[in-house]
C-alpha positions, -999 to +999 in steps of 0.1 A: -221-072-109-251-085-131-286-078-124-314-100-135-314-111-171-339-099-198-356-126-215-373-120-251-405-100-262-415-109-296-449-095-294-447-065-275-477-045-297-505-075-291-496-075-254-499-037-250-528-033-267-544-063-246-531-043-214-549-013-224-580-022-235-585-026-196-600-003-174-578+019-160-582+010-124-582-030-134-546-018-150-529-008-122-536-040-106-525-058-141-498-036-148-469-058-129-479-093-147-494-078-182-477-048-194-445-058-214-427-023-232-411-018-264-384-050-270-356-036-248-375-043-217-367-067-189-393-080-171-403-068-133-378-092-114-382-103-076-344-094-072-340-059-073-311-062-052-291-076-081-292-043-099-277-024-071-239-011-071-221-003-035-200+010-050-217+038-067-203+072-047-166+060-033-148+077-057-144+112-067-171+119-097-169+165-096-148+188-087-141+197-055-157+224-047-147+224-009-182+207+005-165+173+012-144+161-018-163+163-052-179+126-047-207+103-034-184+097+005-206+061+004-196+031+015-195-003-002-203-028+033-230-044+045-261-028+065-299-035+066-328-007+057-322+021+079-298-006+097-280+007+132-243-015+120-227-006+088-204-032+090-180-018+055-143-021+050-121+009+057-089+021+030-057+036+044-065+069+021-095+085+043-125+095+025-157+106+049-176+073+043-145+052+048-138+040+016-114+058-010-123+034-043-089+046-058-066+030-030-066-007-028-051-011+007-079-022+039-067-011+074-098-025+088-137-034+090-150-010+113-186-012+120-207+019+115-207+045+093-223+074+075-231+074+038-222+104+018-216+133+045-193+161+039-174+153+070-162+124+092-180+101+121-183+067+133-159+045+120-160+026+148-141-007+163-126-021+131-118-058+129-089-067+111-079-104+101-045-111+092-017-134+097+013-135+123+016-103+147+009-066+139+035-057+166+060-076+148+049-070+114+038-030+110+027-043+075+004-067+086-020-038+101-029-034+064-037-058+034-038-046+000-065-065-024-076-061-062-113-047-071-120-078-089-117-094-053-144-078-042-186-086-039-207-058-028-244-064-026-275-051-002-265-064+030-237-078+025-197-073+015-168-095+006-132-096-006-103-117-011-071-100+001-038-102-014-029-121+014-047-151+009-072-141+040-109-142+027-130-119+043-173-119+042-196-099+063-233-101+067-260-081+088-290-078+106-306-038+117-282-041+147-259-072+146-235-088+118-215-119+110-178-123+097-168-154+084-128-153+077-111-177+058-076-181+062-054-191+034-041-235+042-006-231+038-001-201+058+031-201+080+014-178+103-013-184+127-045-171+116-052-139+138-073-103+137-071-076+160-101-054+175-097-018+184-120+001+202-094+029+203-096+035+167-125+055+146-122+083+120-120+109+148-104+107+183-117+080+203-107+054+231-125+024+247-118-007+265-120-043+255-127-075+277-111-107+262-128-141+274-119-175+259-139-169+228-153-136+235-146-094+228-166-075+242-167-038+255-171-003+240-157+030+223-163+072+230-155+091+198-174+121+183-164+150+168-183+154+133-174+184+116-153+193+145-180+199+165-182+188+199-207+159+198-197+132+219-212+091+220-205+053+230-206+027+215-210-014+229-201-041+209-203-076+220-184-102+201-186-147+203-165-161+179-171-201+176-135-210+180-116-208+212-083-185+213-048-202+213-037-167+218-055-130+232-038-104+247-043-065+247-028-050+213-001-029+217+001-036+258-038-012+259-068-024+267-090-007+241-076-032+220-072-072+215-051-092+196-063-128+191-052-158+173-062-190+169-050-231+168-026-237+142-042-252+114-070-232+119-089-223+085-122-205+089-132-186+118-170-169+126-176-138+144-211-130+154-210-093+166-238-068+183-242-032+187-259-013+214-254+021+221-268+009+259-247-017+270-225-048+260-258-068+275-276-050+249-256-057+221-249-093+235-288-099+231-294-075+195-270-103+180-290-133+199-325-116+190-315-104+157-292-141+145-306-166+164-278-186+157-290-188+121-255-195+095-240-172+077-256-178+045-289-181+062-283-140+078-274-130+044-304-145+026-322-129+046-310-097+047-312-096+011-347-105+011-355-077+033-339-054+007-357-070-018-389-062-003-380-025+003-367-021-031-398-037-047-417-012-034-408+006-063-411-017-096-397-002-130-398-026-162-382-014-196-355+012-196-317-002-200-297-026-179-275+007-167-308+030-161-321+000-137-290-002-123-284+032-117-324+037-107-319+009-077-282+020-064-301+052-057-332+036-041-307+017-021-287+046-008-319+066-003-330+036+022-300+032+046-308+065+069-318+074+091-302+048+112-318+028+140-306+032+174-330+019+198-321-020+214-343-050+204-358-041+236-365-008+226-340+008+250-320+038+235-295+068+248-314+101+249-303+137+242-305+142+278-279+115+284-305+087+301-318+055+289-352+057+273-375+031+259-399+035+227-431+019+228-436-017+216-431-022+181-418+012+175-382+026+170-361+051+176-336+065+148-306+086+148-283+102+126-304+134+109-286+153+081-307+178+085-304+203+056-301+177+032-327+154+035-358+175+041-361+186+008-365+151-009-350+125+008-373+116+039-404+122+015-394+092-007-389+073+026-426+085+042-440+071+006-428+039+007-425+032+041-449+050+065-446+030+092-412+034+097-410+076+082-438+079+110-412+067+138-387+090+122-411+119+130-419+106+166-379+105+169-375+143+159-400+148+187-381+125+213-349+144+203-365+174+211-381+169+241-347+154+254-327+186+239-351+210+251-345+220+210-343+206+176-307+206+162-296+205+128-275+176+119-278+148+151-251+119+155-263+088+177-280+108+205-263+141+203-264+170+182-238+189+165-252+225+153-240+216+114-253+235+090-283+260+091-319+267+094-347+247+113-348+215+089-358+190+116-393+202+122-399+206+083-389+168+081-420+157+103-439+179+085-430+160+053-435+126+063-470+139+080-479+157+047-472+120+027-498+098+051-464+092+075-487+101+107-486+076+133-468+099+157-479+131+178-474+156+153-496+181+180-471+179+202-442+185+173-457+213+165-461+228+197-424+225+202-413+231+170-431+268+177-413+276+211-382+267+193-386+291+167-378+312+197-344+294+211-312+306+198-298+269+198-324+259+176-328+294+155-297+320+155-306+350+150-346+345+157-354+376+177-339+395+141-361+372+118-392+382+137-385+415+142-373+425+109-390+401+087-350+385+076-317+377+095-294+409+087-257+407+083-233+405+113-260+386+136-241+367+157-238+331+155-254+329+122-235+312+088-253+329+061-277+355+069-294+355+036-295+313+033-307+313+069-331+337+064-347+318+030-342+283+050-361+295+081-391+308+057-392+274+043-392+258+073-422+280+085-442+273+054-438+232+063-448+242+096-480+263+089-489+230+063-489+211+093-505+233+112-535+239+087-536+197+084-540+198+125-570+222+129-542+249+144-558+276+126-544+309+144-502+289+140-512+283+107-521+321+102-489+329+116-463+307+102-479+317+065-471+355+073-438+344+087-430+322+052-431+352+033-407+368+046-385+363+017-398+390+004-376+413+026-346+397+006-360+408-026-346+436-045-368+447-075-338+465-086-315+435-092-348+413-091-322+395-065-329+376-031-303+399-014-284+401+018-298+429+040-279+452+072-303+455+100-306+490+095-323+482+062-294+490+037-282+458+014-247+453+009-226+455-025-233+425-045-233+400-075-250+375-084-218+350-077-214+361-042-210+336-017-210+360+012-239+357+034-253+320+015-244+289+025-227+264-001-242+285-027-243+319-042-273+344-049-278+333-083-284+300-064-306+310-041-327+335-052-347+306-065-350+289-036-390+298-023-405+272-034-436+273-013-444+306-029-428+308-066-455+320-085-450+352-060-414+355-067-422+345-102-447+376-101-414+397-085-391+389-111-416+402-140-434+371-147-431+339-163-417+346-195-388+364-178-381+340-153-384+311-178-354+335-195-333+333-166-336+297-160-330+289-192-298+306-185-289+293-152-293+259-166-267+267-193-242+249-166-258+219-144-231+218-118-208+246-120-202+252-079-205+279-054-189+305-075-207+310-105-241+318-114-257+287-125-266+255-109-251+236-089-271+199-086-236+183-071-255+202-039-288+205-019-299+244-026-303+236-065-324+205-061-353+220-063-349+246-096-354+222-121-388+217-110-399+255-108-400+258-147-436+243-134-446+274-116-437+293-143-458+278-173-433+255-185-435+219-183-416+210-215-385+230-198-391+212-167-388+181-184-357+188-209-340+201-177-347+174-152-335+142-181-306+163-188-294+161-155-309+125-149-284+111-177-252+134-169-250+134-134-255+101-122-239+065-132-234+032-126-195+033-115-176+047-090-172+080-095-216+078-106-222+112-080-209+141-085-213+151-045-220+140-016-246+116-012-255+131+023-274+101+035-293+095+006-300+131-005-285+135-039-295+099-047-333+104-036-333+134-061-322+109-090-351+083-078-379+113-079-366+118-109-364+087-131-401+085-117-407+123-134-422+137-099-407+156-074-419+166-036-411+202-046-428+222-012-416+208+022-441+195+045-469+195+006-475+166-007-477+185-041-454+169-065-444+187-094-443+168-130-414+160-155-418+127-173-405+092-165-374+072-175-393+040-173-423+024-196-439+010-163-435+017-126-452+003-104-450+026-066-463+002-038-467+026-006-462-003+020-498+008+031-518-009+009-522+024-014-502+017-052-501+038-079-487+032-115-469+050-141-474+040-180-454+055-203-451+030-234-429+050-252-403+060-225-367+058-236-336+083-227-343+108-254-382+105-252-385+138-225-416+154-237-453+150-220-473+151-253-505+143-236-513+130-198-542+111-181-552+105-143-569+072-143-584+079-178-588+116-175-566+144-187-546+154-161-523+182-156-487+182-169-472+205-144-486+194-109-504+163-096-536+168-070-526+170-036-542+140-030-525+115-054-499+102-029-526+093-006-558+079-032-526+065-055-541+057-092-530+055-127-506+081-151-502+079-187-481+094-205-478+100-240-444+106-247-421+120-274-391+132-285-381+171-274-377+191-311-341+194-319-343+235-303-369+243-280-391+273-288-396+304-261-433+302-274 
């Protein structure tokens, strides 16, 4: 794939000078048309979509550490911004997002999935083309196909199978359209089969086959071996009538169809509804209208286009841009949307539901991932929708009577740990995302601080100021412990933004109780008994943490480092140790150093800030930038988890990071780019100017805020909202960084 061509700078120095003799403000508006950066630059292009790589995640790219393969788990089909139908082809080898890159056999088109989690859902209702009669032909359930086949591009996906059968997709946010193409000199009659019986975990369904119409729906479930349950409707016209279309394999949650001889090119325009078929029936009619194929896919595109110009970067290299928008991209397809054109949608509770006009409701919340960076990065560039997000925590959790963890469609499944959901409204509130009723939020967010679903081992945590070993029903004392702190500091943020003075009070005492973890002896966040007494221990100990050891997580306060920092024996000694822990940038659970392949180290780059150290901060933050991300493949080194690890890499080609849940602090490293342009999507736009920017060029020599010298470490608080202009004066680090 190519993105948009560079085109020559001859003069670069007159220009930039031009551009900066303007007033600072006047620049920010100028920046787009007048900056131009040093001569490797390509200029701002209205088709960001061209630099973005599907493909990016669906192959192994780390070890496998045993949290859900060592790689990205994306998928390389078609699906709108936070799009309810990810309409992506399916391999015979099983990886969680559908998609093994190494194998080079299709078994189907199914159409939803989940990008990047560590374990397996949807998968749903694959389509399959082929030629003559599965039942007949075992081989024919699978077509192999060559990589050079294949297009993959922002909202849409095609390949050319081995077997001559041509294959595109297209989508809307809750409807898509196939258009197969059938090879002229085939013997067989051009055919596909549709299973509703078939996802990647148990599931059955039933079909209803008119004359040139599927249409009917699926129950499957099961992430993580959990025991969430959902169904699915799918409503499917194609604009040929069938010769042929019977059950497949005598069931009815399958259909076996095939067409007129002679019959070369065959459309299927498909809807989703987790409602009804009606619903999905009328998503396709709403979402289409009977537009062509090319015409949904233009449009589609366009869509992405304007989401992913939200964020403009000019300069860098064709591979930094590349890499830069596949992130964006991933970081934009979740949550998903599951309310009905009509606003209809499945509650927790099991009933039908309706959102108000012109609002949606979303689904699918990785919970423990996304908080920390992901759904800030969605609440900055699109409020309007990151403020739905928030009122669709609330919905779930006035339907629950709780706030789960991880939530599939309209059910929860308990994954993972701590109280993440609430923290996520709080985010999006902190970053202007507040078009929902966050009063109400918080209200419930407090009684469920005191529900067992929603907080294991609570009565423990406010008793003893930490979750002790042995609680039952916990995973990790000492992770849960340090994730429900964090979760309390979003909370009293909130609070204190809401007027709730005497909450705020109270979720601020209850933040600090990390400090029961701490150990001025090891200088250790440490497990604790509930009698008091802390268990043996070593810094690589994965007993009581969660995908992570104690060397891990003892950094993970980050609403309060400077009092850790103050713990540990200040910052010269911490900026010691995390020298040292970065020594190794993803070495795994096991071993004391970080581990950015996964979520509890995202944020430890960033806390050389607390301690003094913005040049560290820096150094630390490119390294991993330009080592652990890619433009092939195998370009993430774990799980993407719904745009988690890939949010991380957009923060920080930008140099900022949203390093307190429910702040909008963001703490400072330097940017990739020699101009970014960030337009919030309400009205606010801010700009980033860093003329000498370059992969080796790390180090903040000198920093304004619209003309004034700014901080290095930390922007204001109020920069996401009042937007305005950085520059950066930028150099090479020295060839060994001093401990000065």
């Amino acid at each position: 794939m190519s993105g948009p061509s560079s085109y020559d700078t001859t003069t670069p120095d007159r220009i930039q000078e031009s551009f900066l003799r303007l007033h600072p403000l006047a620049a920010a508006l100028a920046s787009a048309v007048l900056l131009t950066p040093p001569v490797h630059a390509a200029p701002l292009t209205d088709d960001p979509a061209g630099y973005v790589n599907p493909f990016v995640g669906t192959a192994p790219g780390g070890v496998d550490f045993g949290h859900g393969g060592g790689g990205g788990n994306t998928f390389p089909g078609a699906s709108a911004p936070l799009g309810g139908i990810q309409w992506s082809p399916d391999t015979v080898t099983h990886q969680h997002g559908g998609y093994a890159y190494p194998d080079n056999r299709i078994r189907g088109f199914s159409l939803t999935h989940i990008s990047g989690a560590g374990c397996s859902d949807y998968g749903n209702i694959p389509f399959m083309p082929l030629m003559g009669r599965p039942d007949l032909d075992p081989a024919a359930r699978f077509a192999t196909f060559s990589h050079a086949n294949e297009q993959a591009s922002p909202g849409s996906y095609g390949v050319h199978l081995d077997n001559g059968i041509h294959t595109e997709i297209a989508v809307t946010r809750r409807s898509g359209v196939a258009r197969f193409t059938y090879p002229a000199d085939g013997t067989e009659r051009a055919a596909l089969t549709v299973d509703a019986a078939r996802a990647f975990n148990s599931a059955t369904g039933k079909i209803t086959i008119g004359s040139r119409t599927l249409s009917g729906h699926t129950d499957s479930g099961g992430f993580c071996g959990k025991s969430n349950r959902y169904r699915l409707y799918f409503h499917a016209v194609f604009d040929r009538p069938f010769g042929t279309a019977e059950p497949l394999d005598g069931k009815s949650s399958g259909a076996y169809v095939a067409f007129a001889p002679g019959t070369r090119t065959v459309t299927a325009r498909v809807g989703i509804s987790f409602v009804s078929a009606d619903s999905a029936r009328a998503n396709a009619r709403v979402e289409q209208k009977n537009r062509s194929f090319d015409a949904v896919r233009r449009s589609t595109r366009d869509l992405w286009n304007t989401w992913l110009g939200r964020i403009a970067v000019r300069g860098g290299t064709e591979e930094q841009r590349r890499i830069f928008y596949t992130a964006l991209y991933h970081s934009l397809l979740h949550p998903s949307i599951l309310s009905d054109a009509d606003g209809r949608y499945p509650g927790m509770d099991g009933r039908v539901h309706r959102t108000r006009s012109g609002h949606a409701q979303y689904a699918d919340f990785s919970g423990w991932d996304v908080y920390r960076s992901q759904v800030q990065l969605l609440a900055l560039l699109a409020p309007r929708e990151a403020s739905d997000i928030a009122q669709s925590i609330l919905e779930q959790g006035r339907q629950a009577g709780y706030f789960d963890r991880w939530t599939v469609a309209n059910g929860g499944t308990g994954v993972m740990v701590g109280d993440p959901l609430p923290a996520i409204a709080a985010s999006v509130h902190a970053f202007g995302a507040t078009d929902f009723d966050a009063k109400s939020l918080l209200r419930r967010a407090l009684a469920g601080r005191h529900d067992s679903k929603q907080r294991p081992g609570h009565k423990q945590y406010d008793r003893l100021g930490y979750v002790p070993t042995a609680t039952k029903g916990v995973w990790g004392s000492a992770s849960t412990t340090l994730e429900y702190a964090v979760a309390d500091a979003a909370l009293a943020r909130l609070a204190g933004r809401l007027g709730e003075t005497d909450a705020e009070a109270m979720l601020t005492r209850a933040a600090g109780n990390w400090r029961s973890l701490f150990n001025p002896a090891t200088g250790y966040l440490q497990p604790r008994a509930a009698d008091g007494s802390r268990p043996s221990f070593t810094p690589a100990q994965r007993a009581e943490y969660v995908e992570g050891d104690a060397a891990q997580y003892t950094w993970m306060v980050p609403h309060d480092l400077p009092a850790l920092f103050a713990a540990m024996g200040g910052d010269a000694a911490v900026t010691a140790r995390l020298d040292a822990f970065f020594t190794r940038l993803n070495a795994g659970p096991d071993e004391p150093y970080a581990y950015l392949g996964n979520e509890p180290s995202f944020g430890t780059p960033w806390a050389y800030d607390s301690a003094g150290r913005p040049d560290r901060a820096q150094d630390t933050v490119r390294r991993v930038l330009t080592s652990l991300y890619a433009d092939r493949p195998d370009g993430l080194v774990g799980n993407d988890d719904l745009g988690a690890m890939s949010s991380w890499a957009v923060w920080a080609a930008l140099g900022m990071y949203p390093h307190i849940p429910g702040s909008p602090q963001l703490a400072l490293a330097s940017p990739l780019f020699p101009a970014v342009t960030v337009h919030r999507g309400n009205g606010v736009t801010f700009t980033l100017l860093a003329p000498r920017a370059s992969a080796t060029a790390s180090h903040v020599r000198s920093l304004t805020l619209d003309g004034r010298p700014a901080d290095t470490a930390f922007l204001p608080d109020t920069f996401p909202a009042t937007g305005g202009v950085l520059r950066y004066e930028l150099e090479d680090p020295p060839a060994a960084s001093s401990d000065d």
